[in-house]
N, C-alpha and C positions, 0 to 999 in steps of 0.2 A: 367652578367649571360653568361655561355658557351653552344655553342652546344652539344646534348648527343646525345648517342646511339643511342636511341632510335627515335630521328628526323629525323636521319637520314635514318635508317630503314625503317620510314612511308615517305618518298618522292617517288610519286607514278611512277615518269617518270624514277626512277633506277630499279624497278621491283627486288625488293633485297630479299632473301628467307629465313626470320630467322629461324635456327635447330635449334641451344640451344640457349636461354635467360640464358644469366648473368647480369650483373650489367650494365640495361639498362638507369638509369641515371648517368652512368660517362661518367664525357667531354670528348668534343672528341679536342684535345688541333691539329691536324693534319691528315695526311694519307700516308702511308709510302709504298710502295710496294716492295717488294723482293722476291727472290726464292732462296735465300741462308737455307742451316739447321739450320744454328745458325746466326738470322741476329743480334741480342741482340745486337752487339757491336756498331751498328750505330741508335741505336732507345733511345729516352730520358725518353718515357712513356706520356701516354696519345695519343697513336697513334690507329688508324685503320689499319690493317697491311694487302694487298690485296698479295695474291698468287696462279698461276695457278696450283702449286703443281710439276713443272717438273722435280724437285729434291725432289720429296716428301718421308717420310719415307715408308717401307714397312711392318710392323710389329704395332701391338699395343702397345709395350712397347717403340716402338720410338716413335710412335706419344704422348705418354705420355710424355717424356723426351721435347719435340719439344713446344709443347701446356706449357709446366710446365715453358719453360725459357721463352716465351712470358710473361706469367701473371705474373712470377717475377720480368720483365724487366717493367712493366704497361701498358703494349699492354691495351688497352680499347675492341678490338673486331678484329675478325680476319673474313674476306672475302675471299672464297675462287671460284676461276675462274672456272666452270664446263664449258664443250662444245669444251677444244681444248687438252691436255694432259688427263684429266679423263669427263668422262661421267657425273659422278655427284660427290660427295663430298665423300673420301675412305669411308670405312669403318669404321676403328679404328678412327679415327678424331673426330666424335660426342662426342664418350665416354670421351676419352680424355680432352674433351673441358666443356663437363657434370663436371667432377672431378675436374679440375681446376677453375669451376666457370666462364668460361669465353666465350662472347657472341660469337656464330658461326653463320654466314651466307651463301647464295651461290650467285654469283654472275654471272645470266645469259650470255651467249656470245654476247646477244646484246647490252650488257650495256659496254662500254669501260671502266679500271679503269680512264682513265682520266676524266671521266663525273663525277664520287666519288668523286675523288679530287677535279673537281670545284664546285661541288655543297657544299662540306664542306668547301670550300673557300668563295663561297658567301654568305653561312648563316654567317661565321664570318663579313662579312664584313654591311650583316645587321643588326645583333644585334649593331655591331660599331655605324653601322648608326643611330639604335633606340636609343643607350645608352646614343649617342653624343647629338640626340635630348629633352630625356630626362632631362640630365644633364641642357642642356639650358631652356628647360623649370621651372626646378625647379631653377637656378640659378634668371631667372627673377622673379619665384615666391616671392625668399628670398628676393632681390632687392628692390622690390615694397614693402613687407614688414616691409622693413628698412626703408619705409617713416616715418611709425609711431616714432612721437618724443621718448620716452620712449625705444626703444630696444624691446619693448615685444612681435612686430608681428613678427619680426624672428625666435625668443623662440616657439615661438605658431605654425608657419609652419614649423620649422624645427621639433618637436615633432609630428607633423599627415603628417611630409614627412618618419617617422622611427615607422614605426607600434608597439605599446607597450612599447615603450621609456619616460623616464623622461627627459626633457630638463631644464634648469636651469641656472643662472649667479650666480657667487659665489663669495663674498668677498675675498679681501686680505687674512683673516683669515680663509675660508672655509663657515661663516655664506650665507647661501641662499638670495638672495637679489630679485630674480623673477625664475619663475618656472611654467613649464606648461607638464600637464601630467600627468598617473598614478603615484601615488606615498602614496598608504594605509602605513599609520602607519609611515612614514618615511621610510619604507624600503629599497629605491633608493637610497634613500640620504642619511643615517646611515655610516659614514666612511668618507668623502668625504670631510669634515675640518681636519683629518690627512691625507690625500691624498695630497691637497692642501700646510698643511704645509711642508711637505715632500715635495715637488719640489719647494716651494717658495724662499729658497736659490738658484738656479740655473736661476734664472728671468724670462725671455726670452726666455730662453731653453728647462725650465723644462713643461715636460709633462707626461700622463699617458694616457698608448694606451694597454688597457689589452681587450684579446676578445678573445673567444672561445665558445664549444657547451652549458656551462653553465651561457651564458650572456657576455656583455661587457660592460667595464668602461673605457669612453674616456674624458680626463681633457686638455683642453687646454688654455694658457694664453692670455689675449684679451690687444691690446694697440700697440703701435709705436712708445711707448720709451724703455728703457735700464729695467725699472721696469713695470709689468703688473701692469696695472689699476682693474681690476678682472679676472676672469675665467671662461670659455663655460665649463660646464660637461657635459654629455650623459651620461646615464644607461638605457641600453638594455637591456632585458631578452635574446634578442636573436642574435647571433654572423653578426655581421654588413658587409654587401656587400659593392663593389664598390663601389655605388651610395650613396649609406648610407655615407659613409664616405666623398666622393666629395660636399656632402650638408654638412656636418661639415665644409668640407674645406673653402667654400666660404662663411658658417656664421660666423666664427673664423674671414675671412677679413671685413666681413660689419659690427660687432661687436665692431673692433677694432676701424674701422672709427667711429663711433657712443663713444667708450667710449674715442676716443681721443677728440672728441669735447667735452665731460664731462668734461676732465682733463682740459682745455683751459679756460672753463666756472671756474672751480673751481681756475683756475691760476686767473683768473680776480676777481672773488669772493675776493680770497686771498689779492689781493694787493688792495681792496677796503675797507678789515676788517683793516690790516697794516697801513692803509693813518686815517681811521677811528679813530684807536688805536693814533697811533699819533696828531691827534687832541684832543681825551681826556685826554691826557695826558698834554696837553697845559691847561686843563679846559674850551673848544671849546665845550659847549652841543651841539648849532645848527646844526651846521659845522658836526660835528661826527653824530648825528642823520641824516641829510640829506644823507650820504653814509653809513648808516646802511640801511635806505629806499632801495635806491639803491640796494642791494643787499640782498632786502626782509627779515629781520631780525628783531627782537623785536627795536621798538626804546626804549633809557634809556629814563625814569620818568621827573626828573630834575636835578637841580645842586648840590640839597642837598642829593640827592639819597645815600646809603651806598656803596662801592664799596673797590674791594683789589684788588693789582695789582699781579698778581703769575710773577714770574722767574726763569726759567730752564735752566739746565746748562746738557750737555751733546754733544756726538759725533755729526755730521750734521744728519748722518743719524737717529740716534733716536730721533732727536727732530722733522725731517720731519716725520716721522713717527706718532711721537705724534701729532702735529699735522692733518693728514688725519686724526687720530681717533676721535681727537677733533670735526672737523668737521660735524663727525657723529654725536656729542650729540647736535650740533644744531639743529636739526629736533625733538629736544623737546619743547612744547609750551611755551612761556613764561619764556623761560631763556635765560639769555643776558650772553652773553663773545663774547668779544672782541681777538681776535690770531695775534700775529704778523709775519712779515718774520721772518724766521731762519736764523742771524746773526750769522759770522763765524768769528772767531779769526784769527790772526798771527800764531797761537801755535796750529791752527786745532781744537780747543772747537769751541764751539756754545751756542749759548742761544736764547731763545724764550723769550717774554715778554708776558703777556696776564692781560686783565681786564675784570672782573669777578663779578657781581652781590654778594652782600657778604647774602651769603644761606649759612649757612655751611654744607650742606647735598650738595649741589652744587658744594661747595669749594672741600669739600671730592671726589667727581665724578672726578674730573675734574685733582686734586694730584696723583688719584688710577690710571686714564689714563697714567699721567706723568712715574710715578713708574714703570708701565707696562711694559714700552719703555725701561727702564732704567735711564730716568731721575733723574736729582735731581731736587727740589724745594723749593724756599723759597716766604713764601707766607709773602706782604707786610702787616702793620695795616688798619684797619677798618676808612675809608676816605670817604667824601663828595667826592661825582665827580667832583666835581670844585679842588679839592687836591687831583684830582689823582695822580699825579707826585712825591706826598712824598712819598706815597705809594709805589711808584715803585723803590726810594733811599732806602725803610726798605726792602723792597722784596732783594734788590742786597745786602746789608749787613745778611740777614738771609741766602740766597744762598752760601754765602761766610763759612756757618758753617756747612756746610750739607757735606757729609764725613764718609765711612765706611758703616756701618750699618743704619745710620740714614741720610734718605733720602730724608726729607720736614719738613723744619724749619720755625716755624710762630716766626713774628717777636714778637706779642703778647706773649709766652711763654719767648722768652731774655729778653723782660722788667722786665715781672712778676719777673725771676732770678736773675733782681738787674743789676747793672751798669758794674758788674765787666765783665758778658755775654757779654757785647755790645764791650768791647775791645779784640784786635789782641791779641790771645794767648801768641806769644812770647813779644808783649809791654808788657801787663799785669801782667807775671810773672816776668817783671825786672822791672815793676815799685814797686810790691809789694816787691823784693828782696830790693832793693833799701831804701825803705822806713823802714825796719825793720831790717837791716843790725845793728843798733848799739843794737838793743836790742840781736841778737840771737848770738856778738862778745862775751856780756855780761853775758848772759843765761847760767845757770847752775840746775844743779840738784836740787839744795836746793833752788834757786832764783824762777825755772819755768815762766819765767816773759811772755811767750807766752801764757802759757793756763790760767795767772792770767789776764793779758787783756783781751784775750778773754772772758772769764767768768765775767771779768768787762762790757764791752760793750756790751757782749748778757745779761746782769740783769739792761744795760741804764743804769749804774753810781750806783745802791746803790748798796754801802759797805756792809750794812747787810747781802741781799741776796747773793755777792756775795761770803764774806769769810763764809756764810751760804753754799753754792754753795763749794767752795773749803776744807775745813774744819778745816780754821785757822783761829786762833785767828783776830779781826778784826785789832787792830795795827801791827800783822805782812802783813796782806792787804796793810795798808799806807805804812809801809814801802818799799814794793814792787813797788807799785804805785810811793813813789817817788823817787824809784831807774829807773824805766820806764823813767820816765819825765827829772829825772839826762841824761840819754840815750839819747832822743829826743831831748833833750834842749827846748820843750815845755811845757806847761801844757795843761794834758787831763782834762782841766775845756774848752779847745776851741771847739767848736762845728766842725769846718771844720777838725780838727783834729783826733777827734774820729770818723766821715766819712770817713776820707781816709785810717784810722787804720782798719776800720770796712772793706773795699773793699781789702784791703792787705788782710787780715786773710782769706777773703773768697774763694780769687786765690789761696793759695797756702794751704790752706785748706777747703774745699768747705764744706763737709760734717760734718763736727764739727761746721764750720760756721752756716751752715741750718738748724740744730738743735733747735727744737721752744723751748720756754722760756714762763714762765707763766708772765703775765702781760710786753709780749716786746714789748716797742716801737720803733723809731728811735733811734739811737744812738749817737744823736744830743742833746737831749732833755735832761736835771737834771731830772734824774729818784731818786733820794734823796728826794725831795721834792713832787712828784704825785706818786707813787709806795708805797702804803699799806704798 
């Protein structure tokens, strides 16, 4: 807060004689004295400008021109010296100073200008005094409120140290995590998760310091690493002084302290869920339960419990990422997952491993997080905790197919798809090239010996159905069939045979392959002899 006018005015020991009242609460930033006509060029604004007048105009339209480049230059208030050049204050001067708006005084002969200037010198130097003591005062207030474990007494005294303010900590994402203050309806806080995201790429840097006569909005990042841990907000109705902001300053630092000890706890957390994770993974119940304790968390059931292992593949940064979010859904009762560190390739990939309680509304929670980040996931088969570990080899084969658009592969759905899902694309399609090479040299228009297998082994072996199915005569069927087996140098009477013809057709034609068949069984089976 600065000294005005008007304080100055009312010090009883200057005997100061205010004519005209202007804009008696503007600062008074100094005191300047001159007797030049045009002092403008050495004054910055906000001065008090003392003059005996000995150079004063003589006419009312100069004292208008005189009086008119003070108030444009920001003179604050013009004193003028009666008792040695003029008897009292000219004439024309009042008016003048009336029109311009701008405060006129007289300043008795027994008051020196120099007693002005000190006196406007020592009030600056006691608001310093007060401002300094204030500062410290509320700085220890904050201080002592930063005992409390939780961060909340800072929240709480920094809001009743800013009259009408909402105070607030705000997630990564903008979500409110504690909050103290008026705040009807959301109203404060409405905006404030895009505010947030909007400087979250800039880390460390970014901030939001908006403030004027219609309120202010101050966002600032809390922590003491390269990525903030959360965010200090303010919203003010009303535009924030000095002091107001100096208590922002030093709860932004005692905040940070406070959410860097968060981060440290949640670093030990971490490497205590990772050591945990690694023990079930071994099929360690005790062992893993005693550091789930540890670190306050659901202990798992027993051995026999259901469990799926997930595995994420993606940049470091979004699986750390997913990860903290993860974190968050532990603070739901009674649901178990296990998070591991974020392991980093040669090639700069990463991947998370994580085991998981198999809920599938849990599973899904837990994928939609992944996703969010950018992850991919493959989620492993439904295993006894004592087998979590297979779980975690089908999780790294379903991950392995996750790609494009399709971003969480359950190992569950490859099985269901048959055998041919579970091999490397490119083996796959040269085992099946491979295997079908002498029929498709031979294949011709009139032979069709592909779509005639096929429709052999999707009707299991009977010839009725299938030259039912094609619409040839049934001995031209045989003939087909033992031009096939001429080709293979086998007979499809082998069981291992018409499996491995059945996995070929389905790689290199999948959807003709998939195609349901009334009464299909295996295609292993004499469908001649059990088929209707």
């Amino acid at each position: 807060m600065m000294i005005t006018v008007e304080q100055i005015l009312a010090l009883p020991r200057l005997k100061l004689d205010a004519r005209v009242n202007g804009n008696l609460q503007a600062q008074v930033r100094w005191v300047a004295v001159s007797e030049l006509q045009d002092p403008t060029a050495y004054l910055t604004g906000g001065e008090i400008l003392l003059t005996t007048g000995i150079n004063a105009p003589r006419d009312s339209a100069a004292w208008d021109t005189y009086v008119r480049r003070l108030a444009d230059r920001g003179v604050v208030a013009l004193g003028f010296g009666v008792g040695l050049s003029h008897a009292d204050i000219p004439a024309g001067l009042p008016d003048a100073a009336g029109k311009a708006g701008l405060t006129l005084f007289a300043v008795p002969e027994a008051t020196p200008f120099l007693d002005i200037i000190k006196a406007v010198a020592n009030a600056q130097v006691a608001q310093e005094r007060a401002a300094a003591e204030s500062m410290l005062a509320t700085q220890r207030a904050l201080t002592k409120a930063a005992t409390e474990p939780d961060g909340t007494g800072v929240i709480r005294r920094l809001a009743a140290l800013i009259p009408g303010a909402w105070v607030g900590v705000l997630g990564v994402d903008g979500e409110v995590e504690m909050g103290s203050g008026p705040d009807a309806a959301g109203t404060h806080t409405a905006g404030l998760a895009g505010l947030v995201r909007r400087i979250r790429p800039a880390g460390m840097r970014g901030s939001v310091s908006d403030s004027g006569p219609a309120g202010s909005t101050v966002i600032h990042p809390l922590g003491l690493r390269t990525v903030p841990h959360s965010y200090l907000a303010v919203v003010s109705p009303h535009p924030l002084d000095g002091a107001a902001r100096g208590a922002i300053t030093t709860s932004v630092a005692l905040l940070s302290l406070h959410s860097e000890r968060l981060t440290e706890q949640a670093m030990i957390r971490r490497k205590i869920r990772a050591g945990a994770l690694a023990l079930a993974l071994n099929g360690e119940l005790r062992s893993c339960n005693a550091l789930v304790a540890i670190a306050g968390e659901s202990r798992w059931r027993s051995a026999s419990q259901k469990v799926r292992v997930l595995r994420a593949g993606g940049t470091p940064e979004q699986l750390e990422e997913a990860s903290r979010r993860l974190e968050g859904l532990l603070q739901q009762p009674r649901r178990r997952l296990l998070i591991g560190a974020v392991e980093q390739a040669a090639d700069g990939t990463a991947f998370l491993q994580l085991l998981i309680e198999d809920i599938p509304a849990w599973i899904g929670q837990v994928a939609s997080v992944l996703h969010s980040c950018g992850a991919q996931t493959g989620v492993g088969g439904r295993k006894p905790f004592a087998d979590a570990a297979a779980s975690g080899v089908e999780a790294r084969d379903a991950l392995a197919r996750t790609g494009g658009s399709t971003h969480t592969v359950y190992w569950d759905s490859l099985v269901s798809a048959g055998i041919a899902q579970l091999l490397p694309a490119e083996t796959a399609r040269a085992y099946a090239d491979g295997l079908l090479a002498p029929l498709q040299a031979a294949d011709s228009p009139g032979a069709r010996l592909l779509p005639t297998l096929q429709a052999f082994l999707s009707h299991n072996g009977n010839r009725r159905r299938t030259a039912a199915r094609l619409g040839i005569h049934r001995n031209t069927l045989i003939q087909r069939l033992g031009l096939i087996e001429q080709c293979l140098g086998r007979s499809l009477e082998e069981p291992q045979l018409r499996a491995d013809l059945w996995i070929a057709l389905r790689i290199i034609s999948p959807s003709e392959a998939d195609r349901p068949r009334s009464g299909q069984a295996l295609p292993g089976r004499d469908a001649d002899a059990t088929v209707p």
